[in-house]
C-alpha positions as CSV (number, residue, x, y, z in Angstrom):
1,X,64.8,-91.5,59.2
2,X,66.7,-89.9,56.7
3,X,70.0,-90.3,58.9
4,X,69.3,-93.9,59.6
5,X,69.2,-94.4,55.8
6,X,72.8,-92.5,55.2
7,X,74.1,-95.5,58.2
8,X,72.4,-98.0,56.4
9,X,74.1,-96.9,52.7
10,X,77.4,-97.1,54.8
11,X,77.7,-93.1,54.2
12,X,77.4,-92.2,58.0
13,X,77.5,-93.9,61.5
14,X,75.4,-93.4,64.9
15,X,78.7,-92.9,66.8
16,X,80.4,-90.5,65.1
17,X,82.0,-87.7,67.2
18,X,80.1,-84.7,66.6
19,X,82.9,-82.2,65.8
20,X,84.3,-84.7,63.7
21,X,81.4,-84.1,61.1
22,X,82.3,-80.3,61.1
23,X,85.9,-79.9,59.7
24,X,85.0,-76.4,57.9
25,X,84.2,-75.1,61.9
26,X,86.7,-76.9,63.7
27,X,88.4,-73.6,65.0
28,X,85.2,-72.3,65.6
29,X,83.6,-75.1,67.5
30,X,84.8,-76.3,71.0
31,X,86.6,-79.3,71.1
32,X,84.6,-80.8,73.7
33,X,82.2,-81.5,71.2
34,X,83.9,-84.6,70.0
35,X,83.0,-86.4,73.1
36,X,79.6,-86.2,71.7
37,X,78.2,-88.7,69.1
38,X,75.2,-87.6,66.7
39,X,73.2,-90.8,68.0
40,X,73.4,-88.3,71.7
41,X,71.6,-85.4,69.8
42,X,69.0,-87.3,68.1
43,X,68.0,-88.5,71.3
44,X,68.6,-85.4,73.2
45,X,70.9,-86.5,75.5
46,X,74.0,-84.4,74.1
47,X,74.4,-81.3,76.3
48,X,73.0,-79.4,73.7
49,X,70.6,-76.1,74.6
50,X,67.1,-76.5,73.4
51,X,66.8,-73.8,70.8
52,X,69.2,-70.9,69.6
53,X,69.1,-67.6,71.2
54,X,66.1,-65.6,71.1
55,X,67.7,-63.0,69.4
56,X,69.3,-64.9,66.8
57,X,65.9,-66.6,66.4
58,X,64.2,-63.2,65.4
59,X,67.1,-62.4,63.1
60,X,66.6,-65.7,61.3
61,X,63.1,-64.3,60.1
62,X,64.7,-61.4,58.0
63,X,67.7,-64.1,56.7
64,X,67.9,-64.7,52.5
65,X,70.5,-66.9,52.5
66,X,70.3,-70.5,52.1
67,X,68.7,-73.1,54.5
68,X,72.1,-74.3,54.5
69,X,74.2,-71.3,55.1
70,X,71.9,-70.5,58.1
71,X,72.3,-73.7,59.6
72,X,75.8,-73.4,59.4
73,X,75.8,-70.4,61.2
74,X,73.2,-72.1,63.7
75,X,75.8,-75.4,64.5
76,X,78.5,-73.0,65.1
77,X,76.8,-71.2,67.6
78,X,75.4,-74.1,69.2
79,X,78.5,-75.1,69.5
80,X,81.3,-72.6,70.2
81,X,81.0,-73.5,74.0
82,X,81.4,-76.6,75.4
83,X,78.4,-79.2,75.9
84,X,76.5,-79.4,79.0
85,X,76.1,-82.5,80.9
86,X,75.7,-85.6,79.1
87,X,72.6,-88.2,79.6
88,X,70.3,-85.2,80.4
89,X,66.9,-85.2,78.3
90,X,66.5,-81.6,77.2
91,X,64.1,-81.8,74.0
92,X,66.4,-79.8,71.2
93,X,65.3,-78.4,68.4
94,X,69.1,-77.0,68.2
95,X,70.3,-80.4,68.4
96,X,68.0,-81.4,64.9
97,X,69.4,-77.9,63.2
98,X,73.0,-79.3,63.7
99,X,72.5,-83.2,62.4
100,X,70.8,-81.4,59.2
101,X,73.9,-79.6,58.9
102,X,76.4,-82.4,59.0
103,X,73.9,-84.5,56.8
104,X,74.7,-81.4,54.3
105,X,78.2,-82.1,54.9
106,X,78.1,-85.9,54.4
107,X,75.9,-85.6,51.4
108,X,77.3,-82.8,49.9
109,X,73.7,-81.4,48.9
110,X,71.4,-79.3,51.3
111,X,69.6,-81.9,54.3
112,X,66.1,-81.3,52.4
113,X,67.6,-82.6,48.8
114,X,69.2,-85.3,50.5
115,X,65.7,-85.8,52.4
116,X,63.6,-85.8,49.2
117,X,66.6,-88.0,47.4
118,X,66.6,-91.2,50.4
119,X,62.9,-90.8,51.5
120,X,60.4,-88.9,50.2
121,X,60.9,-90.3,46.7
122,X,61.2,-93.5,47.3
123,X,57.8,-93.1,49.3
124,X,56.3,-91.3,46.5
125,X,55.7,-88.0,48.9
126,X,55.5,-84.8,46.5
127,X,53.7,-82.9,49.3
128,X,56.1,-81.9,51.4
129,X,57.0,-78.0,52.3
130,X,58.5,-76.0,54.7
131,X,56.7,-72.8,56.6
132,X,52.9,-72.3,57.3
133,X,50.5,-74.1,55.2
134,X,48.3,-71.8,52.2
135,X,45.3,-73.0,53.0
136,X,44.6,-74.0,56.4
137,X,45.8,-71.5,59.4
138,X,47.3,-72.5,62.7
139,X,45.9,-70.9,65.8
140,X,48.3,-70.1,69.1
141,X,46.6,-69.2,72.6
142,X,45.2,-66.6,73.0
143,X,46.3,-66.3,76.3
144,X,49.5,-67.6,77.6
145,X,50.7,-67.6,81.0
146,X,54.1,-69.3,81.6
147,X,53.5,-73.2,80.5
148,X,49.5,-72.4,80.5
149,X,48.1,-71.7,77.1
150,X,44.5,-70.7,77.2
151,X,41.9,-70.2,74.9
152,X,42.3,-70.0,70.6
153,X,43.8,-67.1,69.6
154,X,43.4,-65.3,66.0
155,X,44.3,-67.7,62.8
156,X,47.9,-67.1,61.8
157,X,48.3,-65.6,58.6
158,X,50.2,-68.0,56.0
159,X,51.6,-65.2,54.5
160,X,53.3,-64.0,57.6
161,X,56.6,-65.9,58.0
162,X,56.3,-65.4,61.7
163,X,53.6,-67.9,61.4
164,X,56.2,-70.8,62.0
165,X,59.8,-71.2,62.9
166,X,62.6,-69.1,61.0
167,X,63.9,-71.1,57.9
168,X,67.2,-72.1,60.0
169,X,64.7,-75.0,61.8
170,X,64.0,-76.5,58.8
171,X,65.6,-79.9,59.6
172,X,63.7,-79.3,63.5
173,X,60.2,-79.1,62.3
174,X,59.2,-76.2,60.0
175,X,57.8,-78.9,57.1
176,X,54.2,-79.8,56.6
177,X,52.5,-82.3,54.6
178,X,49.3,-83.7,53.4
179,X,47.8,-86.4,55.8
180,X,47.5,-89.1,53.5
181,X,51.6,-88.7,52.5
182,X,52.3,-88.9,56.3
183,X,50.2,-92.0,56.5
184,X,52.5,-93.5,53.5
185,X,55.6,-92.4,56.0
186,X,54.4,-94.5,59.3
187,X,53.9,-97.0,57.1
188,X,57.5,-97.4,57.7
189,X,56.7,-98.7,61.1
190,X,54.3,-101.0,60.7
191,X,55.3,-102.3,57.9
192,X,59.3,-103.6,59.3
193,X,60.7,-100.8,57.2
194,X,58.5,-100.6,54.5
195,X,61.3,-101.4,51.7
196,X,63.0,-98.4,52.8
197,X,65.3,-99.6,55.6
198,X,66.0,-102.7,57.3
199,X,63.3,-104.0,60.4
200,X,66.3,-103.6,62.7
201,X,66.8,-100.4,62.2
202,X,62.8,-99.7,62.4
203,X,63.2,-101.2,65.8
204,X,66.6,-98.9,66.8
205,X,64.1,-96.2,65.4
206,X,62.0,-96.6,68.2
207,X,63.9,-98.2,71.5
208,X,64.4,-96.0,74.2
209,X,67.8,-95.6,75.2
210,X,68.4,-97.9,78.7
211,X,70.1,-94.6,80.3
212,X,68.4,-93.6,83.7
213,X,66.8,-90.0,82.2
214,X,66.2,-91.2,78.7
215,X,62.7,-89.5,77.9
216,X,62.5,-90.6,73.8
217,X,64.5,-92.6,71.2
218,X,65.7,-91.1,67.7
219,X,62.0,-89.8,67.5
220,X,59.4,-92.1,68.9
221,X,58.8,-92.2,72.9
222,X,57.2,-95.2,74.7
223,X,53.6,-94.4,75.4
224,X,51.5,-95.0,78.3
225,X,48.2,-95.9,76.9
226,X,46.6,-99.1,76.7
227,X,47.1,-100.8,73.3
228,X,49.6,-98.7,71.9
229,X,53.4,-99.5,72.3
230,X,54.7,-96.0,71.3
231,X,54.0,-92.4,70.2
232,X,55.2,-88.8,68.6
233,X,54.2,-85.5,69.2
234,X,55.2,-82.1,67.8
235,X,53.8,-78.7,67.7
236,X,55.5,-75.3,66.4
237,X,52.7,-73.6,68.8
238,X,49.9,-72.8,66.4
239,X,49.9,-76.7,65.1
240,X,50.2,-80.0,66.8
241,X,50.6,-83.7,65.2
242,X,50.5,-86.5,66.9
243,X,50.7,-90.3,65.8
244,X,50.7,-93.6,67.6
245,X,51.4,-97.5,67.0
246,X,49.7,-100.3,68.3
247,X,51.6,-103.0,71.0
248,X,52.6,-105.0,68.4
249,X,53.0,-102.6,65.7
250,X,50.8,-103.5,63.1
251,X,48.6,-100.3,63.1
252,X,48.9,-96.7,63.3
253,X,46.7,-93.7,64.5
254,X,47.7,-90.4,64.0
255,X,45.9,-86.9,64.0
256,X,46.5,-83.5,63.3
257,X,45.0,-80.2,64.7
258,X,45.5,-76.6,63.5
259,X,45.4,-75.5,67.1
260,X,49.1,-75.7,69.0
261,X,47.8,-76.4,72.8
262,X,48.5,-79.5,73.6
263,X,45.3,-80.3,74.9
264,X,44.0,-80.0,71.7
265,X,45.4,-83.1,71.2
C-alpha cells in the first residue's frame, strides 16, 4: 500500500529497474539487477531468495543500528549476485526488506516514517509496532518436523526479541496492530480506496499477474472458497493473520490467532 501511494503522488513507478533505486550500492550490487522492476518483487516473481542467510539472520538479533542501516546492509546482500530466474513464485520476505529500502531512498526518511506519513495517519492508526506484542504471547509448535508443525509449544516471551523476526524484516512483517485499526486498513478494499488511493489502484492491489506461475498479486492472492473473491495470510511462526473479501468486494473477514500453525487458521 504504502508503495502504491508513493506511484500515485508521482514520487515512484511499478517499473522501475531495481538497481536503479540503489545508486549509493551500485558497485556493490550486480548489474543484472536492473532487469528487474520493483512491481517483480512485490509479487515475487523477481529471482530474489526467500529470506537472508541464516547466519546473517541470527546476527540481525544482536544489531543496534538503525532499521534503515540494516536494511541497507540486507539489499546489498540480496543483491550482490545476480537474480535467479524470472516469473518464478518464491514467497520473499527478502524481496519486502529491499522495496523498504528503496522507499527510504525515494522518501528520504526511514520506510516506517514514510509508512506512518502516507497511511497510517491518514487512517487514523496509532497502534502500530514492530516485534512481539506486550501482552499477548505467540505460540510456535512444539514439535516440528520438516513442513509438519505439531502441537502448541511454550508462549513466547515478549521480552525476548527472538520472539519475532530480527529488526532488519521490519518492512516484511515484524509489525502488529490492534484488530480494530487493521479493520480501518481493509477498509481500503471494500471501500474503492477508502479516500486513500484511487479504485484502480485498489483493483491493481489485488489482480494476479496473467504470468503462467503467478501464485499472488502485490499482496492479496485469489481464494478458492465459495463467496470470497480473494485472501491474505501471514504468520512469523508463533502468529498467524488471515483476512478475506467477499466476490464482489463489499465485505471483509479477517482473524487472528496467537498460534503460528497454519491450521490454526
Amino acid at each position: 500500500m504504502l508503495y502504491a501511494r508513493l506511484v500515485e503522488r508521482g514520487d515512484a513507478r511499478w517499473d522501475q529497474p531495481v538497481a536503479s533505486l540503489f545508486p549509493d550500492l551500485i558497485h556493490e550490487i550486480s548489474p543484472a539487477w536492473n532487469d528487474r522492476t520493483i512491481e517483480e518483487l512485490i509479487v515475487c516473481q523477481g529471482g530474489m531468495q526467500a529470506n537472508p542467510s541464516r547466519s546473517r539472520m541470527f546476527a540481525g538479533y544482536g544489531d543496534d543500528r538503525s532499521m534503515a542501516d540494516q536494511r541497507t546492509d540486507a539489499a546489498m546482500a540480496a543483491m550482490r549476485d545476480a537474480p535467479g530466474p524470472r516469473g518464478r513464485f518464491v514467497y520473499s520476505n527478502s524481496s519486502y526488506m529491499v522495496v523498504g529500502a528503496a522507499i527510504d531512498r525515494i522518501t528520504r526518511e526511514p520506510f516506517e516514517r514514510a509508512l506512518e506519513r502516507h497511511v497510517l495517519e491518514p487512517l487514523g492508526i496509532a497502534s502500530l509496532s514492530y516485534g512481539p506484542p506486550e501482552r499477548v504471547c505467540g505460540h510456535g509448535p512444539l514439535l516440528r518436523i520438516g513442513n509438519l508443525a505439531l502441537f502448541a509449544g511454550r508462549p513466547a516471551d515478549p521480552n525476548d526479541p527472538h520472539s519475532d523476526n530480527p529488526r532488519m524484516f521490519s518492512s516484511a512483517g515484524t509489525m502488529h496492530v490492534a484488530m480494530v485499526d487493521w479493520a480501518k486498513f481493509l477498509g481500503i478494499f471494500v471501500t474503492g480506496g477508502g479516500g486513500i488511493v484511487k479504485p484502480q489502484t485498489v483493483d491493481d492491489l489485488l489482480r494476479t499477474p496473467k504470468t503462467p506461475r503467478a501464485a499472488m498479486g502485490k499482496g492479496w492472492a485469489r481464494a478458492e472458497l465459495k463467496g470470497v473473491s480473494t485472501g491474505m495470510q501471514g504468520s512469523n511462526t508463533l502468529w498467524s493473520a488471515t483476512a478475506l473479501l467477499n466476490t464482489n468486494r463489499t465485505k471483509s473477514s479477517f482473524v487472528v490467532c496467537n498460534d503460528g500453525r497454519r491450521a490454526s487458521v
